[in-house]
C-alpha positions as CSV (number, residue, x, y, z in Angstrom):
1,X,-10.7,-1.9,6.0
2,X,-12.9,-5.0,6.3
3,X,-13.2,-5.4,2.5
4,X,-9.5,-4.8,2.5
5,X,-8.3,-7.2,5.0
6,X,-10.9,-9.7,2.8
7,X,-10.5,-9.4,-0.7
8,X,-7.0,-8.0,-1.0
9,X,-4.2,-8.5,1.8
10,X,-4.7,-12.5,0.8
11,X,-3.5,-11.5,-2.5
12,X,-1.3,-8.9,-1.6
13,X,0.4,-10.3,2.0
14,X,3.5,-8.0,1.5
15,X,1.8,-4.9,1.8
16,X,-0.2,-2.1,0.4
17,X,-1.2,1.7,1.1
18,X,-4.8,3.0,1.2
19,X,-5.3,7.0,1.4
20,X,-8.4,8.7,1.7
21,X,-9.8,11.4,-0.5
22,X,-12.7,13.3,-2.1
23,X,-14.0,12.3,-5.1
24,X,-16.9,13.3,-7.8
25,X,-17.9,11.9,-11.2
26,X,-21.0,11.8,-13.7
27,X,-22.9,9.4,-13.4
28,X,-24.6,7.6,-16.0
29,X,-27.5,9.6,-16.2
30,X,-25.3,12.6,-16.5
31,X,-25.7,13.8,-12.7
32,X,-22.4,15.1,-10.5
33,X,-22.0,12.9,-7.8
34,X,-19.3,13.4,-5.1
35,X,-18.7,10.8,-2.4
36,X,-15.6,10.0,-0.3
37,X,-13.4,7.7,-1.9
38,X,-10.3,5.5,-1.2
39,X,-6.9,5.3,-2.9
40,X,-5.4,1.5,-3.1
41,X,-1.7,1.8,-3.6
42,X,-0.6,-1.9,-4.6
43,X,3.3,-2.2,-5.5
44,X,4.6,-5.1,-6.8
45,X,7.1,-6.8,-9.2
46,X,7.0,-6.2,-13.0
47,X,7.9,-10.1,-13.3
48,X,4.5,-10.8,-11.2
49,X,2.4,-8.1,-13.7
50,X,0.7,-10.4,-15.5
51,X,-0.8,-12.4,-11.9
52,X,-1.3,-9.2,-10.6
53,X,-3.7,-7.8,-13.2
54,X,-5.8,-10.8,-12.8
55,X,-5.8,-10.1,-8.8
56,X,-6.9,-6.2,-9.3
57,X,-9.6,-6.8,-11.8
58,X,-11.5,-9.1,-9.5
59,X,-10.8,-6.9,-6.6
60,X,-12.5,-3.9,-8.6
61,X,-15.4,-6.4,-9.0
62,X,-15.9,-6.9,-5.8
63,X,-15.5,-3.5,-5.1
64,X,-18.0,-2.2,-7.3
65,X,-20.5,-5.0,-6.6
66,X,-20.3,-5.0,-2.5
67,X,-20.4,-0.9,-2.7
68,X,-22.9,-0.5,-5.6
69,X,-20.5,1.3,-7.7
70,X,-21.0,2.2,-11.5
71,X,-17.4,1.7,-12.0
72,X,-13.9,1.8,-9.7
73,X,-11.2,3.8,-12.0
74,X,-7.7,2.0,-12.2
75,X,-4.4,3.7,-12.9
76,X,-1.0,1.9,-13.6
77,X,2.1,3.1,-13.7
78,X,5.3,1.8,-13.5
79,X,7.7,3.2,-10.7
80,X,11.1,2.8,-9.0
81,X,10.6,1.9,-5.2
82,X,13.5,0.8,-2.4
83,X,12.2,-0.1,1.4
């Protein structure tokens, strides 16, 4: 939650959802590796798309570079959402 509360609530203030999970890959060197891993759940505006993407991208640097990561997968989706 600290790189959370550092690299993304200042770019997403209004709020966001993080889940935990289980998750395994191959590597680059074709090895299974399986690890816990973390779900960031970031709604927002289609209008504010374009600013977002920008945000993510450098949050999945930082991401991968602060956690030695080979790579932190993205999915995007639009969805319909009321609070």
């Amino acid at each position: 939650m600290a790189f959370v509360d550092r690299e993304v609530t200042p770019d997403f203030p209004d709020g966001l959802t993080v889940q935990n999970g289980r998750g395994q890959w191959r590597d680059a060197h074709g090895k299974i590796e399986k690890e816990r891993s973390y779900e960031l759940i970031l709604l927002y505006p289609v209008t504010a798309a374009g600013a977002s993407d920008r945000k993510i991208e450098e949050i999945r640097r930082a991401y991968e570079k602060a956690f030695a990561q080979e790579a932190v997968g993205r999915v995007d989706d639009r969805t319909r959402a009321d609070f």
